[in-house]
PAZAGU-548536 format. One line per field, with one value per residue (C-alpha): x, y, z. Coordinates in nm, 3 decimals. Layout:
BEGIN
xx <- X;...;
yy <- Y;...;
zz <- Z;...;
This chain:
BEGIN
xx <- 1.479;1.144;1.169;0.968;0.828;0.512;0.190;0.022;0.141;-0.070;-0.106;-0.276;-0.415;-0.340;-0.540;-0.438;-0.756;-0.651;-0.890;-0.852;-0.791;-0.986;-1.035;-0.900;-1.075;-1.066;-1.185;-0.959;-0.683;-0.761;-0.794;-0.456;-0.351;-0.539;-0.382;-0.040;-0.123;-0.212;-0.406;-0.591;-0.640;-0.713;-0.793;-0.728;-0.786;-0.671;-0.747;-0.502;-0.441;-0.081;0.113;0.309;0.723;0.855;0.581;0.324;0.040;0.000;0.196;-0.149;-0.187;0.153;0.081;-0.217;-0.050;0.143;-0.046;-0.269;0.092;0.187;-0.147;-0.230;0.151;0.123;0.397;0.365;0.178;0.046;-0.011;-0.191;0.012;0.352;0.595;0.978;1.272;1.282;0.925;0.941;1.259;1.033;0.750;0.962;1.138;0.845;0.592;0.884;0.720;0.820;0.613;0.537;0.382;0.127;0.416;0.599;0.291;0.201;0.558;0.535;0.229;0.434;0.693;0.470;0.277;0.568;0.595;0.817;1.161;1.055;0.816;1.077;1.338;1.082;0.943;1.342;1.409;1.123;1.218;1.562;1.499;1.188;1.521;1.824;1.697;1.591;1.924;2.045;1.825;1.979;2.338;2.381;2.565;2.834;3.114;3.432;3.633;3.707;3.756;4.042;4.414;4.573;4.242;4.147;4.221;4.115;3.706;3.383;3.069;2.891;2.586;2.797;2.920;2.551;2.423;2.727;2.594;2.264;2.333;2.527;2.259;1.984;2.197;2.267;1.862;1.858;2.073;1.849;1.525;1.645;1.704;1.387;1.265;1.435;1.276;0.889;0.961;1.113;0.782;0.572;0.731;0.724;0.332;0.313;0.453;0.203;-0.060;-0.205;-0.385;-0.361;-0.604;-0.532;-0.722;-0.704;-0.834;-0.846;-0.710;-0.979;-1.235;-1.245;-0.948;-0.823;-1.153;-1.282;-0.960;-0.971;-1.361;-1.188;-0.908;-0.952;-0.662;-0.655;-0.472;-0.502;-0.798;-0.886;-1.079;-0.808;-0.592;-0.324;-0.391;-0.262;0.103;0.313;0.138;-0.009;-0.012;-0.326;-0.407;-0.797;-0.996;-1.254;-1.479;-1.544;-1.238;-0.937;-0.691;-0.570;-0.359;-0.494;-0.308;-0.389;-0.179;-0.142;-0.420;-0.413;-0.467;-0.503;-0.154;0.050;0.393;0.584;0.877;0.647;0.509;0.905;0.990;0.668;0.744;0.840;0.525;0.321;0.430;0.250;-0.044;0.104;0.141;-0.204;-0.450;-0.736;-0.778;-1.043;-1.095;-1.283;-1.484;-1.661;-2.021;-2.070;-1.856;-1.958;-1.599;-1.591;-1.586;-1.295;-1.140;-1.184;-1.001;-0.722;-0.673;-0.692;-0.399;-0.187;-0.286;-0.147;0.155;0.277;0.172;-0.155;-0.422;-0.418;-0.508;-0.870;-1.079;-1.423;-1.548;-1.611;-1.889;-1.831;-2.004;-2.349;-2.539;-2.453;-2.785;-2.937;-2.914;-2.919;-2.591;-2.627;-2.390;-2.374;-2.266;-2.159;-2.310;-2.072;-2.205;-1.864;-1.962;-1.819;-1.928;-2.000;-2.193;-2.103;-2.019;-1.699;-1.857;-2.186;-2.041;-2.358;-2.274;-1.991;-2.087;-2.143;-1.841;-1.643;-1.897;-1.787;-1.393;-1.446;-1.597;-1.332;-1.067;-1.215;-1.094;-0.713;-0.736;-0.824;-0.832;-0.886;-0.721;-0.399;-0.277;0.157;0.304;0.645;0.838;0.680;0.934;0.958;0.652;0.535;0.853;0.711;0.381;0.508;0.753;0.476;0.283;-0.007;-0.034;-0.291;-0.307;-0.098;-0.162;0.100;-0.122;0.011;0.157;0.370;0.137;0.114;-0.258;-0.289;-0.505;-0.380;-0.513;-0.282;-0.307;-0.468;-0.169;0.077;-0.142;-0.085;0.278;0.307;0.071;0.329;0.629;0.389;0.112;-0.008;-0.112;-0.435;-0.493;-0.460;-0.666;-0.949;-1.152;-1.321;-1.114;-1.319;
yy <- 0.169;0.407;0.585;0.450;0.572;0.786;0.639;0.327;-0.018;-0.232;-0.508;-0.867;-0.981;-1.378;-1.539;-1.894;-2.073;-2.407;-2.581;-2.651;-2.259;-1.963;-1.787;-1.478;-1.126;-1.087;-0.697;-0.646;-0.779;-0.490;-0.247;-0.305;-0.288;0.035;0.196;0.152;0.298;0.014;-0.008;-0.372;-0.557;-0.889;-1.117;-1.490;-1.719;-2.092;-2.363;-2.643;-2.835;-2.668;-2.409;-2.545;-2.540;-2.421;-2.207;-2.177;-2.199;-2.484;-2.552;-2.514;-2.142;-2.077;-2.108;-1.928;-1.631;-1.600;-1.510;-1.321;-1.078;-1.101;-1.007;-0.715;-0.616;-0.633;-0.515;-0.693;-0.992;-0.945;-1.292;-1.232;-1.527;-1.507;-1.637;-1.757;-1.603;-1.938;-1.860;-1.486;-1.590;-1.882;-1.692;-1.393;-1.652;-1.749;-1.445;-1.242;-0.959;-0.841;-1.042;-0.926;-1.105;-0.937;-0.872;-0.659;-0.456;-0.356;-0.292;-0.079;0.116;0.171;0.335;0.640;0.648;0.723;1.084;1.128;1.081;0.759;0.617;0.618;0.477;0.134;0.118;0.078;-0.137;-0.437;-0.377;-0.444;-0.731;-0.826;-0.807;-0.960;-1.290;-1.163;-1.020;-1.314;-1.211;-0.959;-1.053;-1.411;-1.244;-1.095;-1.192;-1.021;-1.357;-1.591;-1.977;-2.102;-2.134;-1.774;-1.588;-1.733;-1.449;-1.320;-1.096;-1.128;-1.169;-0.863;-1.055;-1.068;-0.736;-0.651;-0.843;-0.714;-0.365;-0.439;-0.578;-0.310;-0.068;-0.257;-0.235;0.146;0.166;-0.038;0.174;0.512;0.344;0.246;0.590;0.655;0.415;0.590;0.932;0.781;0.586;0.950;1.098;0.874;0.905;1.277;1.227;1.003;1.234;1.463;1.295;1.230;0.939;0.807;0.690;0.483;0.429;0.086;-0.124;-0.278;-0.026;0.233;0.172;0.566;0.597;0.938;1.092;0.968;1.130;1.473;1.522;1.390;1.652;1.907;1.800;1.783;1.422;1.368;1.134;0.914;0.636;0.411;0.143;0.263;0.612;0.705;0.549;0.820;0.791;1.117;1.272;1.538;1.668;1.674;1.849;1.590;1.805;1.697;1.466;1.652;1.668;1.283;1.218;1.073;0.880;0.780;0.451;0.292;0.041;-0.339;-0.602;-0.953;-1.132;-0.785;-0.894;-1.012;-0.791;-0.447;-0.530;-0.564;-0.245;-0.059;-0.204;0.156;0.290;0.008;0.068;0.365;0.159;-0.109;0.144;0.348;0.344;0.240;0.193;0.243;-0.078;0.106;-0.164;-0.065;-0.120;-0.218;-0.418;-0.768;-0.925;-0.722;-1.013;-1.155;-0.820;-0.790;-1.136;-0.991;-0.700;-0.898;-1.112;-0.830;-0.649;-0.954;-1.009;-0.667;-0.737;-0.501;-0.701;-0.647;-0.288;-0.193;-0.198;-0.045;-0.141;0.182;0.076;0.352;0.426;0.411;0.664;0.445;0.313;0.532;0.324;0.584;0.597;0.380;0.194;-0.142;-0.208;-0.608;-0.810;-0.618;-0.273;-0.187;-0.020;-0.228;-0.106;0.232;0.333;0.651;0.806;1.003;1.163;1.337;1.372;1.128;0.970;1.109;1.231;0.893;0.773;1.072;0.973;0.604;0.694;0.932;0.639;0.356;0.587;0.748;0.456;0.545;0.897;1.025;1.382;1.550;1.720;1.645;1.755;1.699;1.770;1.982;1.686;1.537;1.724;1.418;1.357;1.710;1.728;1.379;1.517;1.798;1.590;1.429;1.659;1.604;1.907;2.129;2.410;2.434;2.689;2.666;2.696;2.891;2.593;2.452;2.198;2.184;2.203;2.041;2.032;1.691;1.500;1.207;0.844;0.577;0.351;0.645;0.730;0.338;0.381;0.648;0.514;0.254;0.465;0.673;0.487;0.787;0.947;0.774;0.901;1.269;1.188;1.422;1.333;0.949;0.858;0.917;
zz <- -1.461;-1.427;-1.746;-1.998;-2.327;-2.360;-2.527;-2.553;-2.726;-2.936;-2.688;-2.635;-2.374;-2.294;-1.968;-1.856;-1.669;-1.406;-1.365;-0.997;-0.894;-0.884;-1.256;-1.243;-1.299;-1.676;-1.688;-1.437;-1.616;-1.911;-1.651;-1.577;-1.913;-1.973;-1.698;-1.813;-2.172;-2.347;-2.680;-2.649;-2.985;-2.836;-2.586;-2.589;-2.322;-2.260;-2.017;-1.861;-1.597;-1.491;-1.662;-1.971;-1.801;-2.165;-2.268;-1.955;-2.226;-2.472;-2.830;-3.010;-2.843;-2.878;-3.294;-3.247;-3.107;-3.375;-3.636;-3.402;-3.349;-3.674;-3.844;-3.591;-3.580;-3.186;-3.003;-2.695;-2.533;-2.154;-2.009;-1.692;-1.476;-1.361;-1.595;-1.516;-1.715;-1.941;-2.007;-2.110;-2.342;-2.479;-2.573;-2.735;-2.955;-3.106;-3.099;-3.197;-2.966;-2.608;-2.353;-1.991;-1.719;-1.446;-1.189;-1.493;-1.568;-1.230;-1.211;-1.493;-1.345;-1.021;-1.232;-1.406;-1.105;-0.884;-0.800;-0.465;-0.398;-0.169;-0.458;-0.713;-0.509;-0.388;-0.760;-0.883;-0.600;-0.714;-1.044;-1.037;-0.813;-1.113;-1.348;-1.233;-1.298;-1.656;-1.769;-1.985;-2.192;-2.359;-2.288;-2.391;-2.726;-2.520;-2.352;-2.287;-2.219;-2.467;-2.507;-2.705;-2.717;-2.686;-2.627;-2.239;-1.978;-1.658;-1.736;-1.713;-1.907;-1.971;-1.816;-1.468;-1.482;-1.524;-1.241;-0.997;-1.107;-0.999;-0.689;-0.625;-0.705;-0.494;-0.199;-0.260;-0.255;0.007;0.220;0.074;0.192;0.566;0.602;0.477;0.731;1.003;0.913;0.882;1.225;1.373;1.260;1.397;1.745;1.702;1.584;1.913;2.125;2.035;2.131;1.818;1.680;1.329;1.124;0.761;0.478;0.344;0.046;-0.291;-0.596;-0.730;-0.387;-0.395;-0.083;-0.245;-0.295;0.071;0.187;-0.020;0.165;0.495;0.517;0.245;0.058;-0.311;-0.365;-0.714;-0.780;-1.139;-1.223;-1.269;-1.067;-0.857;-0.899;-0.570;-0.492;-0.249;0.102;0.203;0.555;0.683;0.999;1.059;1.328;1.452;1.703;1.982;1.985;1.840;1.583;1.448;1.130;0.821;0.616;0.246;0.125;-0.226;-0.288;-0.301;-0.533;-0.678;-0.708;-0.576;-0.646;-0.303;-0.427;-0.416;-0.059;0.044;-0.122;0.010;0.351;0.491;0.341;0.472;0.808;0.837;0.807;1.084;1.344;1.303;1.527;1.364;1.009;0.755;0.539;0.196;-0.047;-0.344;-0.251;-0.626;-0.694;-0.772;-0.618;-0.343;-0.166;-0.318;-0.295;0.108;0.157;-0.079;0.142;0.452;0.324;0.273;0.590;0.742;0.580;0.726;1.048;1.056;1.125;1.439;1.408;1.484;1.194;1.013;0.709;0.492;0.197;-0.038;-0.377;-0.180;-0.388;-0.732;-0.597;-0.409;-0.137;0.220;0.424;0.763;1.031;1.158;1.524;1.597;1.875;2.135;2.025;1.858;1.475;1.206;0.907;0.766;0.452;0.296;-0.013;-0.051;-0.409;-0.250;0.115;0.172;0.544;0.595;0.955;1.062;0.943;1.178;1.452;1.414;1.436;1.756;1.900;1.797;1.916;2.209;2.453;2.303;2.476;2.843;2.941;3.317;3.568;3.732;4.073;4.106;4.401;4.399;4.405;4.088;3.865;3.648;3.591;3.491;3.251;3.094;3.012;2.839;2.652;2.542;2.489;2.655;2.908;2.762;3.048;3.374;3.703;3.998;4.344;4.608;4.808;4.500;4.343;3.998;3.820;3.486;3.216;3.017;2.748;2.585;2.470;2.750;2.715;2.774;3.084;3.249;3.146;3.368;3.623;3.613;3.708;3.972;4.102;4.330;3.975;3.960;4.344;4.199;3.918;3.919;3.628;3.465;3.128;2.837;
């Protein structure tokens, strides 16, 4: 369901304006088209008060995309709307081209994007679920029972055989990505366990996340001017003197409209996003719908549960203008917002002073005293990971070095209360 052919198609594009909603983001729209290899010959746009229920556009465009396809011999139409199955067969019945709706062509960027084992497996998932309901499509020709005296028998369509296939196929994925699920939740206990915090980068597609995370970590995540360049998460480990090592996590970017099915299938990706510690919303300082773009992300961030994650605003693109790299604190003194840019490095070390502060009340680190009888205790640091030096005293008491997350530290407060009476240096 991923493979596809290489090169670009000689494409249109077709926007539908209501006149009671918000217009949608025409150059975005060809951005998206660009990015899955299209060659654009046209644009057309149409206004109306609701969709059309046969065609979604009007009769009178209908005609006019006709000749437009048959004149430019265009290949395929890109409507950017969603269109139902009865729709798609519609419009391919008259323009006598394929026709594909925005879902199917972000869809169709998922699939070259996808590089991992994971990715490929969620991009198939949405697709086949973007499918099922378009299979008649192709297989209203052929049937392998029959009507008539002497030729009715016990079979099946080949469009039911087809679906039962798919389904069949979505829940062997299904089953593949749950175990996937188990493995990311393993590692974040492990991660956890270790005392270490994780930090996420957030935002709408092509805000510069994979170049603010290759100057983060050192990595080389591969990085283009183009939407949904990055798709596979990626995992660093970064050194943030004075504070310590956290995890870094690059995630696939949002956008307008992102089809319901992809945020289901990227739901085990997502998560590594829903459990970080803090996360690092990027915006495109120049863009002129940044705006827009924030309350997109926002919506998304909520539908998987994350907004209530800690949160800085990361203005990127800053030297575009020349404009110099600053931070913004709120009322309370907490910083909010964070100019940098990722290209020149440009405030970059007030953007790692910003996230040692946000996450310095998630750590404490002292000295412990246990006494010989606090076996368990001792045995639950290390299992966590949190003991960075020990010395036994010569009357049996254990002297520890610890560092490890605040809300681990009251957990075990909770089991021991005489910890905090042994406690012989202030949280951070």
């Amino acid at each position: 369901m991923i493979d596809r052919p290489e090169g670009g198609e000689r494409v249109v594009l077709v926007h539908l304006l209501l006149r009671h909603s918000e217009p949608p983001d025409l150059e975005e729209f060809r951005e998206l088209a660009l990015s899955a290899g299209a060659e654009v010959i046209d644009v057309t746009s149409t206004s109306r008060e609701a969709p059309d229920a046969k065609y979604c556009i009007g009769k009178g465009k209908v005609q006019e995309l006709q000749e437009m396809v048959a004149q430019n011999k265009i290949a395929l139409a890109l409507f950017d709307h969603s269109l139902t199955p009865a729709q798609e067969r519609n419009l391919e019945r008259e323009l006598k081209c394929r026709v594909l709706d925005r879902t199917g062509l972000i869809l169709d960027i998922f699939a070259q994007r996808a590089r991992t084992y994971e990715g490929k497996l969620q991009v198939e998932l949405a697709q086949l679920k973007h499918h099922a309901s378009r299979l008649v499509r192709g297989w209203t020709h052929l049937e392998r029972q029959k009507g008539g005296i002497g030729l009715r028998g016990p079979g099946e369509t080949q469009l039911e055989v087809d679906r039962r296939l798919i389904r069949g196929r979505i829940k062997h994925i299904q089953a593949r990505l749950e175990k996937v699920r188990k493995q990311r939740a393993e590692g974040r206990r492990t991660r956890q366990n270790a005392s270490l915090c994780t930090v996420s980068l957030v935002g709408y597609t092509n805000a510069g996340k994979s170049t603010l995370f290759n100057v983060l970590t050192g990595s080389e995540v591969f990085v283009a001017n183009k939407l949904f360049a990055t798709l596979d998460p990626t995992l660093r480990r970064v050194t943030l003197e004075p504070f310590g090592d956290i995890i870094c996590a690059d995630t696939v970017g949002f956008i307008r409209q992102l089809p319901h099915g992809l945020v289901e299938a990227f739901r085990a990706t997502l998560e590594e996003t829903q459990d970080a510690d803090l996360l690092l919303h990027v915006i495109d300082s120049q863009d002129e719908l940044r705006e827009a773009h924030i309350k997109q992300v926002e919506a998304v961030l909520a539908e998987i549960g994350a907004m209530e994650v800690p949160i800085i605003e990361v203005y990127n693109k800053i030297d575009l203008t020349d404009a110099p790299p600053k931070m913004f604190r709120d009322e309370a003194g907490v910083i909010r917002r964070v100019f940098v840019s990722a290209k020149t490095g440009a405030g970059l070390d007030l953007l790692k002073e910003a996230v040692i502060e946000r996450l310095g009340n998630k750590m404490i680190s002292g000295e412990l005293c246990l006494l010989p009888n606090q076996y368990r205790e001792r045995a639950l640091l290390f299992e966590m990971g949190a003991v960075l030096d020990e010395a036994l005293e010569d009357d049996g008491h254990w002297q520890l070095k610890i560092r490890l997350p605040k809300q681990k530290w009251d957990h075990l407060c909770g089991i021991d209360p005489a910890l905090k009476m042994r406690w012989k240096q202030s949280e951070e």
